[in-house]
C-alpha positions as CSV (number, residue, x, y, z in Angstrom):
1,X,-202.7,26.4,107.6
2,X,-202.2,23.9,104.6
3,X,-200.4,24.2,101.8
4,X,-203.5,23.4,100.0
5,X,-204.9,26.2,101.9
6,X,-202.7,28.6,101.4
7,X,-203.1,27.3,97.3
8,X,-206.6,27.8,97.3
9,X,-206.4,31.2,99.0
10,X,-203.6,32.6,96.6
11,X,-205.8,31.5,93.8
12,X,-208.4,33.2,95.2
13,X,-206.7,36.6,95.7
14,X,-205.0,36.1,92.0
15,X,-208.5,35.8,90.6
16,X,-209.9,38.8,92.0
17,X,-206.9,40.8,91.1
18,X,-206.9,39.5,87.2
19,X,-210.8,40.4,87.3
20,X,-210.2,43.9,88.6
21,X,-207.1,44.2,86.1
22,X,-209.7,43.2,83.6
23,X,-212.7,44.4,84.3
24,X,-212.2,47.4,86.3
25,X,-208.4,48.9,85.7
26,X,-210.1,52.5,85.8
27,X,-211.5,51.8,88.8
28,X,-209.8,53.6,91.7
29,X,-209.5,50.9,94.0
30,X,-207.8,48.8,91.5
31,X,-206.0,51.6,90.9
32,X,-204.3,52.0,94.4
33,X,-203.9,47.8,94.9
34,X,-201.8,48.2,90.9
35,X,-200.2,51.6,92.1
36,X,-198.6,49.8,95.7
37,X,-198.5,46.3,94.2
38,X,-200.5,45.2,96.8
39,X,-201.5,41.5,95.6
40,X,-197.9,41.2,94.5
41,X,-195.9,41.7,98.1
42,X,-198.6,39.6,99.8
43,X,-197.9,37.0,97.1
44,X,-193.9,37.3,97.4
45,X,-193.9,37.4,101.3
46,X,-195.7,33.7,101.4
47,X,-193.6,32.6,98.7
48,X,-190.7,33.5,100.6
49,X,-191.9,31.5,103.9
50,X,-192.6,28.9,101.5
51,X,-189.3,29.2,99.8
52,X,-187.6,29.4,103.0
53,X,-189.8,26.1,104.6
54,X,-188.7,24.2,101.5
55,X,-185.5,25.4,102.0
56,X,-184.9,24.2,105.7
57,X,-186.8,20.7,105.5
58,X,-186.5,20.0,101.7
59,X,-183.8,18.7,99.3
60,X,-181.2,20.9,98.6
61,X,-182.1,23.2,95.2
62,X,-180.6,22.3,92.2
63,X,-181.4,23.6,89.5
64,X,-179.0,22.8,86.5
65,X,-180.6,20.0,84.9
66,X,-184.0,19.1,83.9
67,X,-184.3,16.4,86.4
68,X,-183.0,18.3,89.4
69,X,-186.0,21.0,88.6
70,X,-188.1,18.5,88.1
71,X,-187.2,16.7,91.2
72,X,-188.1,20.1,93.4
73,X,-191.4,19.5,91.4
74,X,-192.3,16.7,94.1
75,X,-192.0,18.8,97.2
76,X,-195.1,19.9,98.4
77,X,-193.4,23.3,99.5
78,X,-191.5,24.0,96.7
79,X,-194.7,23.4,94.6
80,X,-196.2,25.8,96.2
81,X,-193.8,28.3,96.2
82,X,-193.0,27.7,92.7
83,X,-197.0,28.8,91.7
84,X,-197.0,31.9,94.1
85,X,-193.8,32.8,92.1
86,X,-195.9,32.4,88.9
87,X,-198.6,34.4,90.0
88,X,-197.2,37.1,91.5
89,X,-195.2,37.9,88.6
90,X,-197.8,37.3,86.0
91,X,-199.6,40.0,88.0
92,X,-196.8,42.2,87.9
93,X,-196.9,42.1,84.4
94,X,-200.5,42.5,83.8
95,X,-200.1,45.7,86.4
96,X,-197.0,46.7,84.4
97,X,-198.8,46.7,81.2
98,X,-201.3,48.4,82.3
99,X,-199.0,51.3,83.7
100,X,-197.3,51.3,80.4
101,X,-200.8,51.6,78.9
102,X,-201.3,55.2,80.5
103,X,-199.5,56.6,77.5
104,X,-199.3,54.3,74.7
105,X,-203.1,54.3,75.3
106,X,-204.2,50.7,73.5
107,X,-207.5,50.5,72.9
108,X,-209.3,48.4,76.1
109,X,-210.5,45.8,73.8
110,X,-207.1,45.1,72.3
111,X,-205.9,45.0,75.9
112,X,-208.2,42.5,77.8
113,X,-207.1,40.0,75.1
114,X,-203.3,40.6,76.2
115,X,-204.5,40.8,79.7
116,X,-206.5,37.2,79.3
117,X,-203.7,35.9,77.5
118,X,-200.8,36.9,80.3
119,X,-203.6,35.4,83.2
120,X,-203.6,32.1,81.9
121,X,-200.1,31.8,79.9
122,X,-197.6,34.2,81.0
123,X,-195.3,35.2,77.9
124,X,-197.9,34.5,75.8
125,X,-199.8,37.1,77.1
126,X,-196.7,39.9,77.4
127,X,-195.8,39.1,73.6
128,X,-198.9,39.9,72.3
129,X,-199.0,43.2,74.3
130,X,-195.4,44.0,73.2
131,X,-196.3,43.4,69.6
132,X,-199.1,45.7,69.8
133,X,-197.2,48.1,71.7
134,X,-194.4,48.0,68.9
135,X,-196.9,48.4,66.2
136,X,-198.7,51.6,67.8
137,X,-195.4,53.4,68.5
138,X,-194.3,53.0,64.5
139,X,-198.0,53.7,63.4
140,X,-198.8,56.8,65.7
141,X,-201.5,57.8,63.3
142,X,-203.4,54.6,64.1
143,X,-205.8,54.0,67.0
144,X,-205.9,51.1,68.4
């Protein structure tokens, strides 16, 4: 299989996952696939064969300056490996908010926003979710 392949189907997976997270987190299906991190491991075992390909045929990784990481940035391999690493752990912190959101209980429509936000830019995405998550522990009175 391709690495543009394997890009295409990682994306793929990704999506559904982020739509079920989104959509459907009550759902119990999504449930069990946030529950045993399903989309996660399958994610972090082709990143490690990618990882490890890159590793074996590839430059060595350097990654104290700028130009050595951007360097790794050329490598078909390490390109992949370097998105699957980006989606898998954006998706284990979508699943992670979630889980926390079991008993800080934020309101679902505050939460697709931080949900949307940590799909398409990562941090982004978790701050807005911790600054809600801040606010409602110090204002227990409020619901939101």
């Amino acid at each position: 299989m391709t690495p543009s392949n394997v890009f295409l189907i990682a994306n793929g997976v990704a999506l559904i996952m982020w739509f079920l997270m989104i959509v459907l987190p009550r759902w119990k299906i999504t449930q069990s696939l946030i529950k045993y991190k399903v989309v996660p491991v399958l994610l972090s075992i082709v990143y490690a064969i990618y990882l490890i390909s890159s590793l074996i045929s590839g430059p060595a990784m350097d990654f104290g300056s700028l130009q050595e990481v951007m360097g790794l940035f050329t490598v078909e391999n390490a390109v992949l490996a370097g998105w699957l690493h980006y989606l898998a752990f954006d998706i284990l912190v979508g699943m992670w908010m979630l889980d926390q959101n079991r008993t800080i209980k934020i309101h679902p429509g505050l939460m697709v926003p931080c949900l949307l936000a940590t799909f398409m830019m990562g941090p982004i995405g978790f701050l807005i979710f911790m600054g809600i998550r801040a606010f409602k522990k110090n204002n227990k009175k409020v619901v939101i």
